[in-house]
Backbone as CSV, one residue per row, in Angstrom:
resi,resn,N_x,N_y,N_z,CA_x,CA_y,CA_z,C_x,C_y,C_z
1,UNK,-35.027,13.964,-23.728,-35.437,13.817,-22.332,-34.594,12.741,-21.641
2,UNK,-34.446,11.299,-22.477,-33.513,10.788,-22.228,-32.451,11.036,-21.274
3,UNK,-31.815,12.094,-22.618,-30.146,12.093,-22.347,-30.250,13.330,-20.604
4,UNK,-31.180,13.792,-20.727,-31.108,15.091,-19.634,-31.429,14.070,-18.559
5,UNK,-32.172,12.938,-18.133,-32.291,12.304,-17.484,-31.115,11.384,-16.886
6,UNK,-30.707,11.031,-17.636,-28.599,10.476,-17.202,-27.904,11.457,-17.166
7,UNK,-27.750,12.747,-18.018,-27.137,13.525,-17.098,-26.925,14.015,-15.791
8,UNK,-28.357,14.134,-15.494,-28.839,14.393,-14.188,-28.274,13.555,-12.814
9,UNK,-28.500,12.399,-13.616,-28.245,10.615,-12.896,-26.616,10.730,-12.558
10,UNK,-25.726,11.468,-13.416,-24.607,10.797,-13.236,-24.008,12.378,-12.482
11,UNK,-24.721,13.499,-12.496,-24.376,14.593,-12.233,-23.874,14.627,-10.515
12,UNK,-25.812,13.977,-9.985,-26.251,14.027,-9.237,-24.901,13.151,-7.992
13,UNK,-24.436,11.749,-8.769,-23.154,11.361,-8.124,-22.093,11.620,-7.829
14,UNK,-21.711,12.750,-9.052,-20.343,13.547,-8.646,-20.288,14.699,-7.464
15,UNK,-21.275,14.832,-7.386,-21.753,15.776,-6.269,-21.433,15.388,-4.633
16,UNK,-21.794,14.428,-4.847,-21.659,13.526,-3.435,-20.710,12.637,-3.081
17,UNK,-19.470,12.967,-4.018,-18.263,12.441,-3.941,-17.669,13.079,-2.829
18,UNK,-17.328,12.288,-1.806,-16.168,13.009,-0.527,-14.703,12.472,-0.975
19,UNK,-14.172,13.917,-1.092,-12.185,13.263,-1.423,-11.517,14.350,-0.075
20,UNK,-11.278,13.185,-0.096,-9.968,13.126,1.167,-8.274,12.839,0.855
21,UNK,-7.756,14.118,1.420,-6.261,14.190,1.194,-5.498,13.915,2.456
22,UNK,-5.026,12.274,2.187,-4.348,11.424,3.446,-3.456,10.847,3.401
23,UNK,-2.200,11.002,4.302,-1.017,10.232,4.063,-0.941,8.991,3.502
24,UNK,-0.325,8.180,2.795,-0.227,7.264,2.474,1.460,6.498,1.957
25,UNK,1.732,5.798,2.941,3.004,5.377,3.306,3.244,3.911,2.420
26,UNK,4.105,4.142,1.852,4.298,3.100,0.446,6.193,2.615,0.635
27,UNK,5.984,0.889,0.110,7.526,0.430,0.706,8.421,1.201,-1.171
28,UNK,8.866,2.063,-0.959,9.552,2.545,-1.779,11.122,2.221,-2.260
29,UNK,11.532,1.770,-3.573,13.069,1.390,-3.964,13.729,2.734,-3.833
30,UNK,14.827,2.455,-3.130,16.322,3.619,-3.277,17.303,3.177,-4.510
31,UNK,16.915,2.298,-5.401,17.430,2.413,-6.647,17.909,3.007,-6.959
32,UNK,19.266,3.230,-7.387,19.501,4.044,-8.923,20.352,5.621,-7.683
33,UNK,19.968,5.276,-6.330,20.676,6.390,-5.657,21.660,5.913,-4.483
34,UNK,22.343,7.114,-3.830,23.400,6.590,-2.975,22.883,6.601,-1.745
35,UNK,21.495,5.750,-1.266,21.448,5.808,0.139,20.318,4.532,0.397
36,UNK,21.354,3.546,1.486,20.364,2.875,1.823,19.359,3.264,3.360
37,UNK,18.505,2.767,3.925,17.826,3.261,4.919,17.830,2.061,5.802
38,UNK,17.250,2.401,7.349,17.410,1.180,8.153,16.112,1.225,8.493
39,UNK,15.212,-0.023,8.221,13.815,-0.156,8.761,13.832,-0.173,10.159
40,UNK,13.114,0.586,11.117,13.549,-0.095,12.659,12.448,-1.192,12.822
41,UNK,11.416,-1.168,12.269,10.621,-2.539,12.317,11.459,-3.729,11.992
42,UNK,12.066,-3.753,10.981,12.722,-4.691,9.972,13.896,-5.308,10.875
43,UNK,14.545,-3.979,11.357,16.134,-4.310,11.387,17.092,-4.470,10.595
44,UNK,16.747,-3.931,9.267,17.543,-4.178,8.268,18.319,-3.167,7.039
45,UNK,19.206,-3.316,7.326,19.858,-2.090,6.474,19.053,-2.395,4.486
46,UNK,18.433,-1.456,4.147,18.392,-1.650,2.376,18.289,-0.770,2.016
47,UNK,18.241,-0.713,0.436,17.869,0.093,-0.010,16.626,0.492,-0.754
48,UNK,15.758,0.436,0.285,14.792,0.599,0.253,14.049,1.100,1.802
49,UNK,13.022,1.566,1.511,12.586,2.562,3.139,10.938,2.461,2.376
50,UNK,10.064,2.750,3.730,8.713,3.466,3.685,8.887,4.565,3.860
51,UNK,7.986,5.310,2.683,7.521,6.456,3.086,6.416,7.369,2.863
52,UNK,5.764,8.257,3.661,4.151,8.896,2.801,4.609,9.489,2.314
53,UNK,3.379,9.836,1.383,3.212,10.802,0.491,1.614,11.227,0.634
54,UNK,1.233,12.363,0.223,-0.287,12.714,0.454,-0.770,12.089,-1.149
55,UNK,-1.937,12.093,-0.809,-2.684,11.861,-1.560,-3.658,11.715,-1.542
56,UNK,-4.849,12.535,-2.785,-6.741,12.867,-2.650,-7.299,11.318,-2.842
57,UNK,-7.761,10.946,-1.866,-8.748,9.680,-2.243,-10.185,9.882,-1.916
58,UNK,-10.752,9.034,-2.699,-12.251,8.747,-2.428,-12.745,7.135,-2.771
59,UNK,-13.532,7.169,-1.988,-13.522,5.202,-1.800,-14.426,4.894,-0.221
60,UNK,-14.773,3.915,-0.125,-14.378,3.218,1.135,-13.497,3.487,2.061
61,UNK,-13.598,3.665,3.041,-12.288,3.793,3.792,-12.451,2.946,5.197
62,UNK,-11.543,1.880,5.314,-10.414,2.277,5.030,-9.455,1.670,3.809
63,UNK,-10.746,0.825,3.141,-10.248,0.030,2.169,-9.136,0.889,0.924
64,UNK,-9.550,1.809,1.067,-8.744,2.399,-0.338,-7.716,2.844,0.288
65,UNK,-7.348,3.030,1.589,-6.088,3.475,1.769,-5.057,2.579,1.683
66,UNK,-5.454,1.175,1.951,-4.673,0.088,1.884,-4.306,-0.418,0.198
67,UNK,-5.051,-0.090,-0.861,-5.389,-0.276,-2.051,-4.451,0.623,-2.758
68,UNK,-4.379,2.135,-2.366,-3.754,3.161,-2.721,-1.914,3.012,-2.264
69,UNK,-2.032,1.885,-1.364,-0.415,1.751,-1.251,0.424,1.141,-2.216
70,UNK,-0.285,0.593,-3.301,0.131,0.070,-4.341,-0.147,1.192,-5.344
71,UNK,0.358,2.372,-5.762,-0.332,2.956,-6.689,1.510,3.366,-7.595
72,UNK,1.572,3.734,-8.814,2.835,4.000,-9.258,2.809,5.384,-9.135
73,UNK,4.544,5.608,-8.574,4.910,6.357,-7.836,6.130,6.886,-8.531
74,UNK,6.227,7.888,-9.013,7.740,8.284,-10.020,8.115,9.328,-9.157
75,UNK,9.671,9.397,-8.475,10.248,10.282,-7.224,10.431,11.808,-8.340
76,UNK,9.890,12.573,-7.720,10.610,13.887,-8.445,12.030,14.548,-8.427
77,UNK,12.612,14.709,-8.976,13.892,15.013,-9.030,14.996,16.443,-9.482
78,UNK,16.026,16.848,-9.076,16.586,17.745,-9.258,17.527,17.281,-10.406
79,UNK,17.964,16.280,-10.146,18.940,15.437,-10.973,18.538,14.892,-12.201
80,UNK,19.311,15.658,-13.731,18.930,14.841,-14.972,19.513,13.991,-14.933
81,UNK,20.204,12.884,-14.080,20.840,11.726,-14.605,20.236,10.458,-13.917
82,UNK,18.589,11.069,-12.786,18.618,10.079,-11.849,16.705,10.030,-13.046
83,UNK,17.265,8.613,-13.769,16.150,8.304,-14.708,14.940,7.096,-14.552
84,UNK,14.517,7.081,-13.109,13.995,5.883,-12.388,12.408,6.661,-12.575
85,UNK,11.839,5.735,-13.110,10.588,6.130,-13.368,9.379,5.546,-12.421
86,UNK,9.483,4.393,-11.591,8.995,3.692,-10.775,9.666,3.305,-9.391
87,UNK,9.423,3.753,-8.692,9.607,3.662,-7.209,9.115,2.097,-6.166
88,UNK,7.317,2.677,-6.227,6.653,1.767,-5.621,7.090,0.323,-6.193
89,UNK,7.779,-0.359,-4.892,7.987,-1.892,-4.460,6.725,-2.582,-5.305
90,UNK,5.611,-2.051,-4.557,4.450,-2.818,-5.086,4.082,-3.047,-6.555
91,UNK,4.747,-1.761,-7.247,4.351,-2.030,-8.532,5.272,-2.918,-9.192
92,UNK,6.536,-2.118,-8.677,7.945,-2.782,-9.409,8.015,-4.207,-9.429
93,UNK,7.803,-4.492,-8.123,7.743,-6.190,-8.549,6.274,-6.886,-8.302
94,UNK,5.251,-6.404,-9.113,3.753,-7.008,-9.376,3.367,-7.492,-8.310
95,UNK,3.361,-7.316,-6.978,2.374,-7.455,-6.022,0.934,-6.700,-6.006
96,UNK,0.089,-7.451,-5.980,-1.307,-7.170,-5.818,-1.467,-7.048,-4.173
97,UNK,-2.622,-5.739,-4.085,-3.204,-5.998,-2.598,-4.621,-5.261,-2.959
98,UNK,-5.675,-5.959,-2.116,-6.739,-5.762,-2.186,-7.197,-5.623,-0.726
99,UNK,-8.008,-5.025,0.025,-8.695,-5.039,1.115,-10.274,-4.907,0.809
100,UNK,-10.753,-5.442,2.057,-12.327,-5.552,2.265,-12.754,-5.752,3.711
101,UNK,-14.086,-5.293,4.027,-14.108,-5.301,5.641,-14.750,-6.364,5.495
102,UNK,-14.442,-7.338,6.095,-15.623,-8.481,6.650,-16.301,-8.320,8.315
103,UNK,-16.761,-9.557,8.330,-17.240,-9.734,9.764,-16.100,-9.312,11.049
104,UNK,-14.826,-10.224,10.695,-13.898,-10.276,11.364,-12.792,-8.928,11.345
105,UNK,-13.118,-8.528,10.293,-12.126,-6.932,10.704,-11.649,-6.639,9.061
106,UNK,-10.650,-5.562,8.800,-10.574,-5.716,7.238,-9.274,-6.799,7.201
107,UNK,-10.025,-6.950,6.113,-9.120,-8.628,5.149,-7.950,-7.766,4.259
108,UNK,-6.784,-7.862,4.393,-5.905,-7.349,3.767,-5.225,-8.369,2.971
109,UNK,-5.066,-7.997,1.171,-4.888,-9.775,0.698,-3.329,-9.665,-0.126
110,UNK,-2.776,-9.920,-0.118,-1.120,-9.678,-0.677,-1.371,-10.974,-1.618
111,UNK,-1.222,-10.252,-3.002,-1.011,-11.593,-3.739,0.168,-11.417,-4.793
112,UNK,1.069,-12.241,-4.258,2.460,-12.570,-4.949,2.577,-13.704,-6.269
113,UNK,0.801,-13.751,-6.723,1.217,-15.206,-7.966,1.922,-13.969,-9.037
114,UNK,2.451,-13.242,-8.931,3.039,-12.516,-10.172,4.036,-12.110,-9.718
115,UNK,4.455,-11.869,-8.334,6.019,-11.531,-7.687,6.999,-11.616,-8.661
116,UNK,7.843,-10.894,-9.397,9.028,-10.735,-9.784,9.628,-9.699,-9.862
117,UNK,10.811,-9.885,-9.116,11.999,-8.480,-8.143,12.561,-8.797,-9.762
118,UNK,12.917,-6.922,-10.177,13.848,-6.953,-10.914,15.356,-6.919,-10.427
119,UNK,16.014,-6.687,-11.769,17.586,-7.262,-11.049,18.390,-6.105,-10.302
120,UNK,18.066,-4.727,-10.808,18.334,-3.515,-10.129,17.503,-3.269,-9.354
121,UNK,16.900,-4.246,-8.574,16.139,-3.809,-7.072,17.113,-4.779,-6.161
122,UNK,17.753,-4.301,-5.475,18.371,-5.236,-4.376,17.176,-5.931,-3.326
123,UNK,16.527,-6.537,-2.852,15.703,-6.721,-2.473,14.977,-8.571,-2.322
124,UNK,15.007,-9.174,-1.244,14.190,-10.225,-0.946,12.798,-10.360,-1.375
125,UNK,12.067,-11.564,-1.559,10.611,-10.691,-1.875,10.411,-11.010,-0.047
126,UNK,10.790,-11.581,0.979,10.282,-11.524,2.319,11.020,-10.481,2.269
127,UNK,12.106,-9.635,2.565,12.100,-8.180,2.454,10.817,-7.428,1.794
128,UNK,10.290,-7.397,0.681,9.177,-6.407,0.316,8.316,-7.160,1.099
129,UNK,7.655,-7.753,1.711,6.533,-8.186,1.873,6.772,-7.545,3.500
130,UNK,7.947,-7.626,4.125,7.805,-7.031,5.474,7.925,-5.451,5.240
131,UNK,8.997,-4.980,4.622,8.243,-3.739,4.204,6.737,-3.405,3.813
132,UNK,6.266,-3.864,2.993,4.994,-3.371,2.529,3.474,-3.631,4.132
133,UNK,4.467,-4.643,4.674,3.891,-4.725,6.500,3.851,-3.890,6.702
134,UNK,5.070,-3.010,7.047,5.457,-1.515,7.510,4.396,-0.328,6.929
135,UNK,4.450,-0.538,5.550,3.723,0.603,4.766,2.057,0.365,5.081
136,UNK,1.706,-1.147,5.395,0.725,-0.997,5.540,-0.202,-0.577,7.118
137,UNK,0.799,-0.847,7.885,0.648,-0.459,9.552,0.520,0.725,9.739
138,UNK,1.241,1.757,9.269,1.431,2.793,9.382,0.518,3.929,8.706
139,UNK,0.276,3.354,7.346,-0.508,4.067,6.613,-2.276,4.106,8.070
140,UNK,-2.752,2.773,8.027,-3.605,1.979,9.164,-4.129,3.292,9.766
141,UNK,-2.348,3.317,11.186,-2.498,3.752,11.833,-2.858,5.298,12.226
142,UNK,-2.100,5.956,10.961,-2.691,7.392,10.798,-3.938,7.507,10.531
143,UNK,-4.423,6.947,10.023,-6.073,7.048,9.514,-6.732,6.688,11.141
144,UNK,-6.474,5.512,11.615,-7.124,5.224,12.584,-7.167,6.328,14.061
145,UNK,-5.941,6.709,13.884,-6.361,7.596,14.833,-7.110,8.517,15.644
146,UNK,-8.269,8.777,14.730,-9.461,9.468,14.434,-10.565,8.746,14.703
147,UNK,-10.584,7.361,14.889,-11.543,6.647,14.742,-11.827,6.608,16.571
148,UNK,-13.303,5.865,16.196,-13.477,5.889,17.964,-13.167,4.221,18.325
149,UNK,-13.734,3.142,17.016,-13.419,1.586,17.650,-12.312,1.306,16.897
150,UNK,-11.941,-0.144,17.766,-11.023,-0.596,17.577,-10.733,-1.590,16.303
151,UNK,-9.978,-1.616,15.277,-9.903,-2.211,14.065,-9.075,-3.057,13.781
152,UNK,-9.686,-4.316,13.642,-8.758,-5.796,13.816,-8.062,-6.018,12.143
153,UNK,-6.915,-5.907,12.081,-6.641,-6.176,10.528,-5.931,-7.570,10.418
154,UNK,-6.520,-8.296,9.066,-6.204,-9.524,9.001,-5.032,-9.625,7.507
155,UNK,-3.816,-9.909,7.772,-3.315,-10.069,6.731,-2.842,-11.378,5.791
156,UNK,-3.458,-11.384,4.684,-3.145,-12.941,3.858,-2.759,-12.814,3.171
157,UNK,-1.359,-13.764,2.539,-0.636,-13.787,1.506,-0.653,-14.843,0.714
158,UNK,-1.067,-14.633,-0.386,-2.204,-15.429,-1.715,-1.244,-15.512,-3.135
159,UNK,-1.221,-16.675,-3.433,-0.702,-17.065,-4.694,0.759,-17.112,-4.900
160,UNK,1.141,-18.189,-3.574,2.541,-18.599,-3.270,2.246,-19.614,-4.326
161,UNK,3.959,-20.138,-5.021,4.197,-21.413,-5.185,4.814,-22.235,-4.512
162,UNK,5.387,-23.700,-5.043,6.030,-24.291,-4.147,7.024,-23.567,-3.647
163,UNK,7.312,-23.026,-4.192,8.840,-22.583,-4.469,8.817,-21.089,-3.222
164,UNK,7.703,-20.633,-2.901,7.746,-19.401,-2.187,7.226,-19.296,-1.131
165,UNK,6.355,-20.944,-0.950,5.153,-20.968,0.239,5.455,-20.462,1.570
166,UNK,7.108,-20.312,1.672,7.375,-20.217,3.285,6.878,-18.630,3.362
167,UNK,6.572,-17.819,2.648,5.946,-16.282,2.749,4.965,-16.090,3.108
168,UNK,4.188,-17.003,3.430,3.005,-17.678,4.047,3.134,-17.250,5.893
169,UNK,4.233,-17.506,6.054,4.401,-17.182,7.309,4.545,-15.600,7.997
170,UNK,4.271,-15.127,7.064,4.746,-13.372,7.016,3.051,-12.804,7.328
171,UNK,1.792,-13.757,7.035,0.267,-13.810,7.097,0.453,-13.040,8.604
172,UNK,-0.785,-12.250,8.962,-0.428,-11.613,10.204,-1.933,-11.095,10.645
173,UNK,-2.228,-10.735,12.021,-3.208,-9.942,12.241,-2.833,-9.047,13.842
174,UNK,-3.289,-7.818,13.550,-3.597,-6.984,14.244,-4.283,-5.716,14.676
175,UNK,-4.519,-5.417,15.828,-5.576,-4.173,16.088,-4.744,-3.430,16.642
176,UNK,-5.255,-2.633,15.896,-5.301,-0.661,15.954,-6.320,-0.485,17.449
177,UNK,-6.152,0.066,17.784,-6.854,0.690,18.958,-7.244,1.834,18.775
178,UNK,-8.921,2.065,19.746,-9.112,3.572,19.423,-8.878,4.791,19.927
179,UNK,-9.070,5.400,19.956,-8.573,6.673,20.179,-9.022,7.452,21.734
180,UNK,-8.186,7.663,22.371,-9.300,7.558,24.222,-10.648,9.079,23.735
């Protein structure tokens, strides 16, 4: 009786799972290929670009879309010689991001105490961190579009050292507007 009773329990939750298939725009490495891209946010020629990709989520929202921009990302390929197994910026060089809605709007939290760019990523970490700006605005803004209020996003960047604190200044906030 037990066990039919947690079955039931855990049945009863999968049921009421809503998944949603939504762009999700991630600061991606051009590693390992012949093309760099020009951010027009950025201004900066690299090799590296944002870009979506779909993907089924279920979560919070809009917390998991911001969560899901960090997810590992292996490019599919035509080419047996192009052997790059990791894409996502975020993973490649251990940036954490977490979101949560507070009072004040959602808290978007970038934490760099583990930041390390490998050596075949050409790349600043204030380059990834304004990219992953990009990936995260954008991702935002598609979702928001749909929405009727307006959504204040707060961005903090957590677990500088001495050595990195000026990334601190990259901290940001802004609103999305709703939709007339």
């Amino acid at each position: 009786m037990k066990t039919v009773l947690l079955h039931l329990l855990f049945s009863a939750g999968a049921f009421a799972t809503t998944i949603s298939v939504v762009p999700i725009h991630e600061p991606i490495s051009l590693h390992a290929t012949d093309v760099d891209d020009i951010i027009s946010e950025t201004g900066e020629a690299l090799q590296a670009t944002v870009l979506p990709r779909p993907m089924a989520l279920t979560g919070a929202f809009p917390e998991v879309l911001v969560e899901a921009i960090r997810t590992p990302h292996q490019l599919p390929t035509s080419n047996p010689n192009y052997k790059v197994t990791e894409v996502n910026l975020l993973v490649l060089c251990s940036v954490g991001i977490r979101a949560e809605m507070t009072e004040e709007g959602l808290l978007v939290r970038l934490d760099v105490s583990q930041l390390k760019i490998p050596v075949e990523v050409d790349i600043t970490s204030r380059q990834l961190l304004k990219l992953t700006l990009v990936a995260l605005q954008r991702t935002l803004e598609e979702y928001h579009n749909l929405q009727t209020e307006p959504l204040k996003v707060i961005v903090a960047i957590e677990g500088t050292t001495e050595k990195n604190a000026s990334l601190t200044d990259l901290q940001a906030t802004f609103t999305l507007e709703s939709s007339p």
